[in-house]
Structures are given as C-alpha cells and as structure tokens.
C-alpha positions as a Markdown table, in Angstrom:
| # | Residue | x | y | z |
|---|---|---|---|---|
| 1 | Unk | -5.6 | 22.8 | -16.2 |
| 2 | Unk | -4.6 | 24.5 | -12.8 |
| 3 | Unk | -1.8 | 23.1 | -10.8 |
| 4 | Unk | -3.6 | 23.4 | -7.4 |
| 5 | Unk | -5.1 | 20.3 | -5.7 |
| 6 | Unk | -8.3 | 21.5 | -4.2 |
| 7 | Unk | -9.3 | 18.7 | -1.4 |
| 8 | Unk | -12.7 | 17.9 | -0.9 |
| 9 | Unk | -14.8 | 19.8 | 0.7 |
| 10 | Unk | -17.8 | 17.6 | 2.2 |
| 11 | Unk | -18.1 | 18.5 | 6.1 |
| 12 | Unk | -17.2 | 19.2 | 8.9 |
| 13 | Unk | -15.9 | 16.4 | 11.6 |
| 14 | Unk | -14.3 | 12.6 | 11.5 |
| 15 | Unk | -16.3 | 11.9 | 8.2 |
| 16 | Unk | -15.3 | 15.0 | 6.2 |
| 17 | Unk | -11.8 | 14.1 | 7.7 |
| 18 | Unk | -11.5 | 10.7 | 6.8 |
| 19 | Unk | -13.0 | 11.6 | 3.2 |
| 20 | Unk | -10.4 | 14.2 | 2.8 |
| 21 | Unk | -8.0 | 12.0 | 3.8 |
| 22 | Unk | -9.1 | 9.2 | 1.1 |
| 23 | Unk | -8.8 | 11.3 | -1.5 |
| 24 | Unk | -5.6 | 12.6 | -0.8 |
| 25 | Unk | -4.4 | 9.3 | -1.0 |
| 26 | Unk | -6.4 | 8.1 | -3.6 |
| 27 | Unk | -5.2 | 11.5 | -5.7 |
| 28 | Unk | -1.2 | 10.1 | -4.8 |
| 29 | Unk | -1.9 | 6.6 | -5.3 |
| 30 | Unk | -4.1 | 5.8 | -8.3 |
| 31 | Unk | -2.3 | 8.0 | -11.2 |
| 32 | Unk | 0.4 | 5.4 | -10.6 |
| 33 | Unk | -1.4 | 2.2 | -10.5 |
| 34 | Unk | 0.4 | 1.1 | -13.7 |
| 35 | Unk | 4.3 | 1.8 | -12.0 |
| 36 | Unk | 2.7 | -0.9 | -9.5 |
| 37 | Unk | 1.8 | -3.0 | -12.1 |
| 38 | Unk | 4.8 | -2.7 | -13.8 |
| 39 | Unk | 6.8 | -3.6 | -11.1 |
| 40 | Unk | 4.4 | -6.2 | -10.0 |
| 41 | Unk | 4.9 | -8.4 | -13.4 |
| 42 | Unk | 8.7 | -7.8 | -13.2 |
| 43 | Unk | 8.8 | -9.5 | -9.6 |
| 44 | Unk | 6.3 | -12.4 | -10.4 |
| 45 | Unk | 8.2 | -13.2 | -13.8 |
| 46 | Unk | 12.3 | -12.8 | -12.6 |
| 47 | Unk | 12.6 | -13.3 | -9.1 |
| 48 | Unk | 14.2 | -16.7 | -7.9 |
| 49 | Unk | 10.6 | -18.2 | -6.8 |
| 50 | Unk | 8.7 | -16.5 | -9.8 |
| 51 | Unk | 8.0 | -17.9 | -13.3 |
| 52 | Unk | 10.7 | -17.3 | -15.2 |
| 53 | Unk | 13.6 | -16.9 | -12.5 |
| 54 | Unk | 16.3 | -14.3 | -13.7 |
| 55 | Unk | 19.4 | -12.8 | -11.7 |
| 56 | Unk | 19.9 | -10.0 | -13.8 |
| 57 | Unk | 16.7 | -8.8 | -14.7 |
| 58 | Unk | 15.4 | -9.7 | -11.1 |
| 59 | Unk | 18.0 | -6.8 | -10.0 |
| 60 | Unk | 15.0 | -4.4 | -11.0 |
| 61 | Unk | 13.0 | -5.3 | -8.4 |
| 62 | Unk | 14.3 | -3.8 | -5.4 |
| 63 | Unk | 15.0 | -0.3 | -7.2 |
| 64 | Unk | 11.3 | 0.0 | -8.4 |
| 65 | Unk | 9.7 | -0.8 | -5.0 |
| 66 | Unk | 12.4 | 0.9 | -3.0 |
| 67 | Unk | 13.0 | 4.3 | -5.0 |
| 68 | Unk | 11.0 | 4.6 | -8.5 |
| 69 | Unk | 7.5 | 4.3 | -6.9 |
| 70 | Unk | 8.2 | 5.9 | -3.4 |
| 71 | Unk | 9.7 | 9.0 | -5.8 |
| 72 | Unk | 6.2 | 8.6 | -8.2 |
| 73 | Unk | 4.0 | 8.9 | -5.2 |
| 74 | Unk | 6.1 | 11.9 | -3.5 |
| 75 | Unk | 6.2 | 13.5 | -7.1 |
| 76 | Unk | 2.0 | 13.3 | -7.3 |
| 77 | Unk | 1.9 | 14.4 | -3.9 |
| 78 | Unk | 3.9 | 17.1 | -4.1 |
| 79 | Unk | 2.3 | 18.3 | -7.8 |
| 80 | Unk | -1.8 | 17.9 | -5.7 |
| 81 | Unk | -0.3 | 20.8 | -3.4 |
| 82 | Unk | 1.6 | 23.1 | -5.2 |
| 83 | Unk | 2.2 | 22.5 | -8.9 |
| 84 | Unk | 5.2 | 21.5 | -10.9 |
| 85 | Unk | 7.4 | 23.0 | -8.2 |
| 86 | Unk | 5.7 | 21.1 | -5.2 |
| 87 | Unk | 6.3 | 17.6 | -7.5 |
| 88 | Unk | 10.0 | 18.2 | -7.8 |
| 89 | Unk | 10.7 | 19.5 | -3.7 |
| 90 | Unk | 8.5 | 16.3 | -3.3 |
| 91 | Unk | 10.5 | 14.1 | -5.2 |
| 92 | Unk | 13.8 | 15.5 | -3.7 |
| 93 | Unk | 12.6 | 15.6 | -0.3 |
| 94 | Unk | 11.5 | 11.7 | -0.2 |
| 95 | Unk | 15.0 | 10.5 | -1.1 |
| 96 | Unk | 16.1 | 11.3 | 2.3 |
| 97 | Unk | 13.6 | 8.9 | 3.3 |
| 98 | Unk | 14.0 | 6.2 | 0.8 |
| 99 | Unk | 17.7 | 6.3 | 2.4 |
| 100 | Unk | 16.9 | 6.3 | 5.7 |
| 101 | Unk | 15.3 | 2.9 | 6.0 |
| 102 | Unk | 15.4 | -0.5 | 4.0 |
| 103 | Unk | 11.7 | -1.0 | 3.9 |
| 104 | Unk | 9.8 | 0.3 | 1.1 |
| 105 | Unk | 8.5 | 4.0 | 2.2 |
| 106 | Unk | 5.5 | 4.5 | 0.4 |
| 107 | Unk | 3.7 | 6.2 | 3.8 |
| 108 | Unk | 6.7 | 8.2 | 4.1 |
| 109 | Unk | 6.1 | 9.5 | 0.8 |
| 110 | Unk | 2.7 | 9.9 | 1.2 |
| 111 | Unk | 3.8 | 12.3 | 4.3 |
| 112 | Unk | 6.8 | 14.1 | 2.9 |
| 113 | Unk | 5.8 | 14.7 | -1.0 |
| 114 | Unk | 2.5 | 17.0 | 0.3 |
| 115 | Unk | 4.6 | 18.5 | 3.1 |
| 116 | Unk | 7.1 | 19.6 | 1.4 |
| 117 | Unk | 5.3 | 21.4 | -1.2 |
| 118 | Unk | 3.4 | 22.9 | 1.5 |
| 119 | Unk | 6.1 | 24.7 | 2.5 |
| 120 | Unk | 7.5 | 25.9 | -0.7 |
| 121 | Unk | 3.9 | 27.2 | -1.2 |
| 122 | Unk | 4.5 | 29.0 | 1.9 |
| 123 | Unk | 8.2 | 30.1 | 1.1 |
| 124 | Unk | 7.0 | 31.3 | -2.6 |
| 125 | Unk | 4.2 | 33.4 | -0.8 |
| 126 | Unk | 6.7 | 35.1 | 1.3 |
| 127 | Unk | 9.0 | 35.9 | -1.5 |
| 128 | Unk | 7.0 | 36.4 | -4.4 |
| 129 | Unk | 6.4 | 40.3 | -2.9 |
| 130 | Unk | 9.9 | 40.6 | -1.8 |
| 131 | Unk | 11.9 | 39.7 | -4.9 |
| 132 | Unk | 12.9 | 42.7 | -7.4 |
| 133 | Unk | 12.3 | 42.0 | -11.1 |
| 134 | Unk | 15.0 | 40.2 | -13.1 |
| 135 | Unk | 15.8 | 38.2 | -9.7 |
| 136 | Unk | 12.8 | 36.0 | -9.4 |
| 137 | Unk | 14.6 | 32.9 | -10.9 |
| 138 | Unk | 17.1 | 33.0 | -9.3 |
| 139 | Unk | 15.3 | 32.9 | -5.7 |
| 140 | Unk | 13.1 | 30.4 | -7.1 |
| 141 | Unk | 15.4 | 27.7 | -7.9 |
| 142 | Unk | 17.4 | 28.4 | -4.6 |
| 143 | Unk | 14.3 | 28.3 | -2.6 |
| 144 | Unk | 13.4 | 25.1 | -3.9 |
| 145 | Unk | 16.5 | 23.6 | -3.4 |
| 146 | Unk | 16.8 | 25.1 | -0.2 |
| 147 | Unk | 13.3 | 23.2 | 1.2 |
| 148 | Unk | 13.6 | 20.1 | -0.8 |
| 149 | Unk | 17.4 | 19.5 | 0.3 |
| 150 | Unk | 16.5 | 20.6 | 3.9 |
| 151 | Unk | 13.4 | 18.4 | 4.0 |
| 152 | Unk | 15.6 | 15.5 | 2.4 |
| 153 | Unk | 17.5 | 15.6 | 5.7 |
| 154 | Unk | 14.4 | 15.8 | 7.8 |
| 155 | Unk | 13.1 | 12.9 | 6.1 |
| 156 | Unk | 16.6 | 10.8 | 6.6 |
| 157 | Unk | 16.8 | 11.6 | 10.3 |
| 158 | Unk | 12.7 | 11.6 | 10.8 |
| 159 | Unk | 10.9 | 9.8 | 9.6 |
| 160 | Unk | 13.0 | 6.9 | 8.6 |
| 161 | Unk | 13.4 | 5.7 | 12.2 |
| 162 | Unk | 9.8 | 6.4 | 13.0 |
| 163 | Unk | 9.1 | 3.8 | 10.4 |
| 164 | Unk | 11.6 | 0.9 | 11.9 |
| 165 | Unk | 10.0 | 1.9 | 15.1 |
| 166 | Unk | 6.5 | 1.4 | 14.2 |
| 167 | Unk | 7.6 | -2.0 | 12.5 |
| 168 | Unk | 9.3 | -3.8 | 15.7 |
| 169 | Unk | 6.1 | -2.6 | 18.1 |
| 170 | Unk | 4.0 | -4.3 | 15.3 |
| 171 | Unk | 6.2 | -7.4 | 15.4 |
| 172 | Unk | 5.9 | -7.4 | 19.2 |
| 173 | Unk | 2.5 | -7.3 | 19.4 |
| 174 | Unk | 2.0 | -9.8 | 16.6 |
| 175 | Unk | 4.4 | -12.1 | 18.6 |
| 176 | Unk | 2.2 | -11.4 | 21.5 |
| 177 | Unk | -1.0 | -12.5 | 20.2 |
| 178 | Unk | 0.8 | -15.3 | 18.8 |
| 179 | Unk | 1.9 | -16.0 | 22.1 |
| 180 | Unk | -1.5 | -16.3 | 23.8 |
| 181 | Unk | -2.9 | -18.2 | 21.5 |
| 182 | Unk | -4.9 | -15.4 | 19.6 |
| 183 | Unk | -4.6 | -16.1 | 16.0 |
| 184 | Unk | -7.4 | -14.4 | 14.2 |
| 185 | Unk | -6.9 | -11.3 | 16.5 |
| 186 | Unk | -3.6 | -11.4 | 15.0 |
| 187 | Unk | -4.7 | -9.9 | 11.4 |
| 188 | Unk | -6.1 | -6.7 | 13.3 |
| 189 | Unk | -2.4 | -5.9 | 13.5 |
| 190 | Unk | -1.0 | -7.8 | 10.2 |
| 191 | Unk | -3.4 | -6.8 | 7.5 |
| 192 | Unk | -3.0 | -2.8 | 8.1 |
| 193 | Unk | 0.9 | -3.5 | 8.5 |
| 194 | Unk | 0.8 | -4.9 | 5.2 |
| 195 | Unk | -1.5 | -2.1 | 3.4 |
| 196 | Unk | 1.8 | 0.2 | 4.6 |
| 197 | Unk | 4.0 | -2.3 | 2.6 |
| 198 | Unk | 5.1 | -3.7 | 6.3 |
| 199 | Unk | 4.3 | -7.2 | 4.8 |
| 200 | Unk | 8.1 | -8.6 | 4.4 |
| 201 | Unk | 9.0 | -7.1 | 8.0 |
| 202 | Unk | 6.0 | -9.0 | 9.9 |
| 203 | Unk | 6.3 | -12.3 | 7.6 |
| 204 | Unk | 10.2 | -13.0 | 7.1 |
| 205 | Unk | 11.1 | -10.8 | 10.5 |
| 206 | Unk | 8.4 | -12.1 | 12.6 |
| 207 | Unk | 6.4 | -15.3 | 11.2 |
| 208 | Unk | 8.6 | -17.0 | 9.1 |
| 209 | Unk | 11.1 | -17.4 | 11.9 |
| 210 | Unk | 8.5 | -19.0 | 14.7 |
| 211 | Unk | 7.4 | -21.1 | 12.0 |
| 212 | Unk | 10.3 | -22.7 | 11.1 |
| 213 | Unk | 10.6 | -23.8 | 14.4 |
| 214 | Unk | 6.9 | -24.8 | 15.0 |
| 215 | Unk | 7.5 | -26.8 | 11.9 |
| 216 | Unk | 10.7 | -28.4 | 12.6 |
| 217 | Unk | 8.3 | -30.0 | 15.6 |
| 218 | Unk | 5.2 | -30.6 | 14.0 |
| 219 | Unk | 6.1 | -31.0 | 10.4 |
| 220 | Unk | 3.9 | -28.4 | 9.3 |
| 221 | Unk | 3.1 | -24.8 | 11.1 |
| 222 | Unk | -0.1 | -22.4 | 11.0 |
| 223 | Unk | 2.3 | -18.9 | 11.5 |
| 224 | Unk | 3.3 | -19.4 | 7.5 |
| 225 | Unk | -0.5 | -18.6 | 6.6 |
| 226 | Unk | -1.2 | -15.7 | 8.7 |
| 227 | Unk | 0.5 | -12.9 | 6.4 |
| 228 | Unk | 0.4 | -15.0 | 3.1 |
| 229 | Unk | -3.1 | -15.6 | 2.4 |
| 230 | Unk | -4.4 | -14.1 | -1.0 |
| 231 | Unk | -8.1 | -14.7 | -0.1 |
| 232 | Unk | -8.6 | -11.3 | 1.8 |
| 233 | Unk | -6.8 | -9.3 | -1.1 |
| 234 | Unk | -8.6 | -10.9 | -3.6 |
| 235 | Unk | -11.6 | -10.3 | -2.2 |
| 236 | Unk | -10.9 | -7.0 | -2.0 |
| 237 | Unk | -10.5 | -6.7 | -5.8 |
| 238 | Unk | -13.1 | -8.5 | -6.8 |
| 239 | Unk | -15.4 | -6.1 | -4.6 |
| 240 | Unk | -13.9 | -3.3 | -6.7 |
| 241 | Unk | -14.8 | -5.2 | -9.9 |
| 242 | Unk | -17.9 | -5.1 | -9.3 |
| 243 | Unk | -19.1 | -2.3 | -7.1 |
| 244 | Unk | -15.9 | 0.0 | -7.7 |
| 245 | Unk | -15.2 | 3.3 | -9.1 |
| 246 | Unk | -15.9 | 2.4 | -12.7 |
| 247 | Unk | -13.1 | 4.5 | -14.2 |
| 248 | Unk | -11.1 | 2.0 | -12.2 |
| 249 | Unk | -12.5 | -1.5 | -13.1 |
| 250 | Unk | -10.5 | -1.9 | -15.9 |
| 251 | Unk | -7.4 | -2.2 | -13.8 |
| 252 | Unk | -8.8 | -4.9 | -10.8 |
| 253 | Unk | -8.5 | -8.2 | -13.6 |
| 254 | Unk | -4.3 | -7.6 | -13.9 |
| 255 | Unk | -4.3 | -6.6 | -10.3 |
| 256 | Unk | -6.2 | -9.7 | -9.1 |
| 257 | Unk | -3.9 | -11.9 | -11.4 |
| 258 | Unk | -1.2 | -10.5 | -10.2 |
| 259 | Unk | -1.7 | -10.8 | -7.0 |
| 260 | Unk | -3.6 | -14.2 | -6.6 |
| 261 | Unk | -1.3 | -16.0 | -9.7 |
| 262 | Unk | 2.2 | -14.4 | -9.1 |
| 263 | Unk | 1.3 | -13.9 | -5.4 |
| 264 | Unk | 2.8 | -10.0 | -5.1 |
| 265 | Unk | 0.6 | -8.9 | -2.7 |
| 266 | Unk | 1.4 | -4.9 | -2.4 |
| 267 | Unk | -0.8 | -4.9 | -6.3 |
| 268 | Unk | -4.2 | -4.4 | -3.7 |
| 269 | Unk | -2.6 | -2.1 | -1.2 |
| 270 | Unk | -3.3 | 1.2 | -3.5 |
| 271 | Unk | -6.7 | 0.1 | -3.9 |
| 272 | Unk | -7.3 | -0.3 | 0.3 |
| 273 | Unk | -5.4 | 3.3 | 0.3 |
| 274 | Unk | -7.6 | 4.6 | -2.0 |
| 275 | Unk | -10.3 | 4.0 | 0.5 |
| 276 | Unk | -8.9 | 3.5 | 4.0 |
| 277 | Unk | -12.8 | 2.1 | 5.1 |
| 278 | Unk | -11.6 | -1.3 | 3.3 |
| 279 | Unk | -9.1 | -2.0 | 6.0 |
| 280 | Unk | -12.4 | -3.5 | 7.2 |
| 281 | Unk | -12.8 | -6.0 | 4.9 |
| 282 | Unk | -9.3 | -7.5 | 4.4 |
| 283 | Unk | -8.8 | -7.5 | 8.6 |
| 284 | Unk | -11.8 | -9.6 | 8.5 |
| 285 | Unk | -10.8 | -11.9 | 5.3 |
| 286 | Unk | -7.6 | -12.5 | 7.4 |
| 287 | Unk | -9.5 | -13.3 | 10.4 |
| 288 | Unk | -11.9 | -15.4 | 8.9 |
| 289 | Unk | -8.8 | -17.4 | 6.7 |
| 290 | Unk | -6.8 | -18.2 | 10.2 |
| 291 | Unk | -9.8 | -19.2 | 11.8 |
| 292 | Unk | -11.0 | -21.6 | 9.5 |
| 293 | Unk | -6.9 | -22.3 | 9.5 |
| 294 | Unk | -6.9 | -23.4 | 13.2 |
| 295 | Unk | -10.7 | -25.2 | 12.6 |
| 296 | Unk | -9.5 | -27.5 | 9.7 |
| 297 | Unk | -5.9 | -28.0 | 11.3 |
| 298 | Unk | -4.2 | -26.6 | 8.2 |
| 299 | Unk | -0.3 | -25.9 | 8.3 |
| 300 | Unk | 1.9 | -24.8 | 5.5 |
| 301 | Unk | 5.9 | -27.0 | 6.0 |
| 302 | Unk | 7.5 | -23.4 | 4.6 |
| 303 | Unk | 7.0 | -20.3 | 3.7 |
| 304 | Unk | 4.9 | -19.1 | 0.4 |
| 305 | Unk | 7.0 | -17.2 | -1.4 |
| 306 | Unk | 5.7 | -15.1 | -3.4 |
| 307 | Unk | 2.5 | -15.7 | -1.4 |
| 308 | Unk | 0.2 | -17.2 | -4.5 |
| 309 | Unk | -1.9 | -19.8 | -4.9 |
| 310 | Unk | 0.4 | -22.0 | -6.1 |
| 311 | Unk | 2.8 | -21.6 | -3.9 |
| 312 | Unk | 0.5 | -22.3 | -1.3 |
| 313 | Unk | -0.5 | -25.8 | -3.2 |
| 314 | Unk | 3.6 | -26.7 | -3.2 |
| 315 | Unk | 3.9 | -26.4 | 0.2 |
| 316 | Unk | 1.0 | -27.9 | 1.4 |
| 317 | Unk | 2.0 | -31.0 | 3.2 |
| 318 | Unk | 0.1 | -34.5 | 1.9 |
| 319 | Unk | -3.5 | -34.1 | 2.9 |
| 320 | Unk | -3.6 | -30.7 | 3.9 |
| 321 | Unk | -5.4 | -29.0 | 0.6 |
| 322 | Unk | -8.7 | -29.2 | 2.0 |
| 323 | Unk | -7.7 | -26.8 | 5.1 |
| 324 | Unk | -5.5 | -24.8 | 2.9 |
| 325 | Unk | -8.0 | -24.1 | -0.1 |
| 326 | Unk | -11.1 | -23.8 | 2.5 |
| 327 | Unk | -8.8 | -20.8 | 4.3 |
| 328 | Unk | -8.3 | -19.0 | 1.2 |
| 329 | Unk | -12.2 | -19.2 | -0.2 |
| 330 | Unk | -13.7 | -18.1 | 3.3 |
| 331 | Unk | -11.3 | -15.4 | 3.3 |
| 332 | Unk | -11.7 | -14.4 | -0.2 |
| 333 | Unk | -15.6 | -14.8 | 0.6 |
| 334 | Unk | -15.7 | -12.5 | 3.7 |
| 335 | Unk | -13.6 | -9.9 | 2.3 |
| 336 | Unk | -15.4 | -9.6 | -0.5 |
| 337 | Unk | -19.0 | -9.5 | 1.3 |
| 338 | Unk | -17.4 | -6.6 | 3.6 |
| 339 | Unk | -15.9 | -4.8 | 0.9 |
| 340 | Unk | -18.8 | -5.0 | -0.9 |
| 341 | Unk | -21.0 | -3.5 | 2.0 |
| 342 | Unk | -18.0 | -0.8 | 2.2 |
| 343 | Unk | -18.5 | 0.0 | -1.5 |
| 344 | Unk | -22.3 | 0.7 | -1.0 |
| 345 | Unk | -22.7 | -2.1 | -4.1 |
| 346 | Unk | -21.8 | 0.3 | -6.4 |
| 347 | Unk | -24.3 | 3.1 | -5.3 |
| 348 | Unk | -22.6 | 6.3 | -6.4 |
| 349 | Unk | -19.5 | 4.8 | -7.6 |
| 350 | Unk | -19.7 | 6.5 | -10.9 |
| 351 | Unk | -16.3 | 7.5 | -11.0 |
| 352 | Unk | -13.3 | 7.1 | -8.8 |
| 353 | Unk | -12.0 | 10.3 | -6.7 |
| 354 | Unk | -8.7 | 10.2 | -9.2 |
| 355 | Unk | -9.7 | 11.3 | -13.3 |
| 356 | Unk | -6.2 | 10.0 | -14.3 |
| 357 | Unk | -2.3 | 11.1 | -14.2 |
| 358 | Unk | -3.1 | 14.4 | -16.1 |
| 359 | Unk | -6.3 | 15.5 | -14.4 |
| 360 | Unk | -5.7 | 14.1 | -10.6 |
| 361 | Unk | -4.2 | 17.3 | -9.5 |
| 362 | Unk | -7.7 | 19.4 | -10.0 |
| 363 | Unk | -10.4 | 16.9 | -10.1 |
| 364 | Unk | -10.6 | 14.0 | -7.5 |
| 365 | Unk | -12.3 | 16.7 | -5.1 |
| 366 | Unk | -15.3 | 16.6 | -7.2 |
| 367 | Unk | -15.7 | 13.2 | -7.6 |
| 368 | Unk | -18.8 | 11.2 | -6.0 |
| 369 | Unk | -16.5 | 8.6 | -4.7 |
| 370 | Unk | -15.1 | 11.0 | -2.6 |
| 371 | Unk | -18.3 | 12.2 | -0.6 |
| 372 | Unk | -18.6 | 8.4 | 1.3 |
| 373 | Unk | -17.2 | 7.8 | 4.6 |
C-alpha cells in the first residue's frame, strides 16, 4: 500500500472542486468515526446531565474532543499527503492550534494536518538530492521537526484567532436575525456553525443567555430550541441509513442513538463533512423545526443539555409537548427528504469515498461516492 493520497480526479470547475474537497474530508474524517463514537458514549454516560453522572471519569471528555481527535484528524490528514512523515508534522503542527483556542479545532486540523505535510513533501524534495549518503537521517528528522515545530507556532498565532473571530461574527449575526424577528433564517447561520463543532459557542455564548432572559418574562423561551433540536441530525442519519455509502451504514444506528438518546450532537458532523452538499438538508431541518416552533407556540423553560430527546421532554413546560415533539418530527422529516434527494437514493452509493483506517490514504479517490457533486 503506497503512502500517497491521490485526490480525485473528476473535472474540471466548482464540481470537480467541491468533490475534491469532499473527499479530502471524508478521507480525514471517516477512518476515525469510532474516536467520535468513543468519545460520544463517554460524554452521554459521565457527564453531570448524562446517564450515569461521574466527576472523575467525566474529566475524559474535554481531552478527547479538545486534543485526541483534533490530533487523529491532523495525523490522517497529514498521512493522505505525504505518508508516515506528513501524519507525524500533522500531528505536531495541530497542537499549536489545539492551544491556541478553547473551542474544539477540528477545521483547524482539517487545514494544518494536509498543509503541513505539504510542505515537508516539498522540503524532502529539495533535500533528498542535496544530502550526502550516511547523512540522510539526520536531515530527515531535523527537517521534520523543523516544519512541524514551525507550523505549531503558525497554527498557535494563525489560525487560533481566526477561529474566535469567525465565532463572535457568527454570534452577531445570529443575534441579529434574532433581533429582527427572523428565526428560521437563523439556522442558515447555526446549523453550518455547528457542523464546524461551533455548536457550544452559538448555544451557551449566544442563545442560552437571551433565553434566560426571554424566559424569566414569559416562563418559557423559543431561543433554547434553535441550536438543540436533534430532528435535523437525525434526519441526516437516517438518510445515510438508507441511501448512504454502504460501507458506512453499519455505523449510522450508534450514531443516531447517540445523538438522538444521549443528545451529543457533533456524532452527525463527520457524516455532513463527509459530504459538504448535506449542509442542505440539516439548514432546512433547522428551518423547518423553528418554524413549526414559532407556529405551535413552543418554548423550552431552560436549556437541553445534552440536547436529546429527553432532555427536551424535562424541560418542556406543562402543555408544551405537542409543539415540542411536532418541531422535532418536521425537522427530522425534512432533513431526511433533502438528504435523501442529496444522496441520489442510494444511486451509486456503492461504497463510501473512505475504504477504512488502513486503506484511506490510497483509495477514497476511486470511490463512486466521490464523483457526485
């Protein structure tokens, strides 16, 4: 098996780009679908709202989401470019980033993993001709600690605070529409901020805190449903159940339990990665949810935390479960319908762009999934 990462080549223009794209993604993303898992059971079991509250195991949480799986996805990055030394100058490089913000940086990974073993491609090119014999470890490792230490730094003082940036101009503009009365436009901006694990920032930074006072008022407050419905992610994975990549069907059932019992959303944001069209789908679940929201009058008295079904039931106020459950199925409804015209209904969906940990960094070029827009 090579070490290369071939990308697809399908075209020329926006289409071939964006398929490139997806399976870029989908080649970082997938191979670690079971890290996500992992870490997805750990926070719906031991955290203080899950099902079996723990202090001391819920300590786990925050390292998994904030450096193991950032570090995963850099690593596969890194390995699709340029090998076993592109994974490690990945995996160095993103810890610059992981320190350089609070919130989770899986799109900084995404960006500095590939990038940096770019460039020690690059570097080992220049050198490979230049080094004399018995010398060409020795310029090795220094050349990959050179670029992944120097790209470390980049990524602390780069792309860190391009991150926090990009999260208060999406706060601003969801407080905006929120402003003007324009809910359901309001998940045009929420649901792709959440697919970049901006979820907590819009929800607790933005949301949670106009809610509180709307409900101190009112009793009960709309903003606490915007970012915590599960209906447009699980519409989302039921589409893939059943129209998916079938190499990848296996995995949607613990996903969707995941997500819609122990209401840890990020589960579904790999599979929207995976295939950026699907952005589509869940912005109009979420759109379709907070308009049938505002319709039925529904209002949550807190926030959902984690954002699950049940959750949602034990803070429903008295009489509210009809607006509440309606919000979620119509979601859960029109996300799935969209995703499901997305996914072609399973035309072509053979396989998925990924062949697994072992055989991502040579094969997801030649997958069929890869050749739709």
């Amino acid at each position: 098996m090579a070490d290369s990462y071939t990308p697809p080549v399908t075209g020329t223009g926006v289409k071939a780009t964006i398929q490139r794209i997806g399976g870029h993604l989908a080649g970082m993303i997938m191979p670690n679908i079971g890290a996500f898992i992992a870490w997805g059971l750990i926070t719906a079991l031991f955290i203080p709202t899950g099902w079996l509250p723990n202090e001391t195991l819920a300590k786990m949480v925050d390292p998994i989401i904030k450096i193991l799986l950032p570090v995963l996805i850099a690593y596969t990055g890194g390995r699709m470019v340029h090998g076993q030394r592109g994974a490690v100058v990945g995996a160095v490089a993103v810890m610059g980033v992981v320190v350089g913000t609070d919130a989770p940086m899986f799109l900084g990974a995404m960006i500095i993993g590939p990038l940096t073993a770019l460039i020690l491609k690059y570097v080992d090119k220049f050198t490979e001709q230049r080094t004399k014999a018995g010398f060409e470890m020795l310029v090795d490792n220094f050349s990959a600690g050179i670029v992944g230490g120097a790209m470390a730094v980049v990524g602390m003082l780069g792309i860190g605070p391009v991150v926090e940036a990009v999260t208060k101009v999406a706060g601003d503009a969801v407080s905006w529409l929120i402003g003007h009365n324009l809910l359901p436009i309001a998940s045009v901006l929420i649901e792709p901020a959440k697919v970049l694990f901006l979820n907590n920032a819009i929800n607790h930074g933005v949301l949670s805190p106009l809610g509180v006072a709307e409900a101190a008022e009112t009793g009960k407050s709309i903003l606490f449903m915007l970012e915590s419905n599960p209906g447009p992610g699980l519409g989302l994975l039921l589409a893939y159940l059943l129209f998916g990549p079938r190499d990848l069907r296996p995995s949607v059932p613990a996903a969707a339990i995941i997500h819609f019992f122990g209401g840890i959303h990020e589960i579904y944001f790999p599979y929207v990665l995976m295939k950026p069209r699907l952005i589509l789908a869940v912005i109009a679940g979420g759109a379709a949810g907070v308009f049938t929201f505002m319709v039925t009058g529904a209002g949550l008295v807190a926030t959902p935390s984690p954002g699950s079904i049940f959750a949602y039931i034990a803070v429903t106020p008295k009489g509210g479960w009809l607006g509440s459950s309606l919000g979620i199925l119509v979601a859960t409804g029109v996300s799935f319908a969209v995703a499901a015209i997305l996914l072609g209904f399973g035309r072509g969906e053979k396989k998925s762009e990924p062949e697994g940990p072992q055989d991502t960094v040579t094969e997801p070029a030649t997958q069929p999934a890869t050749k739709e827009a």
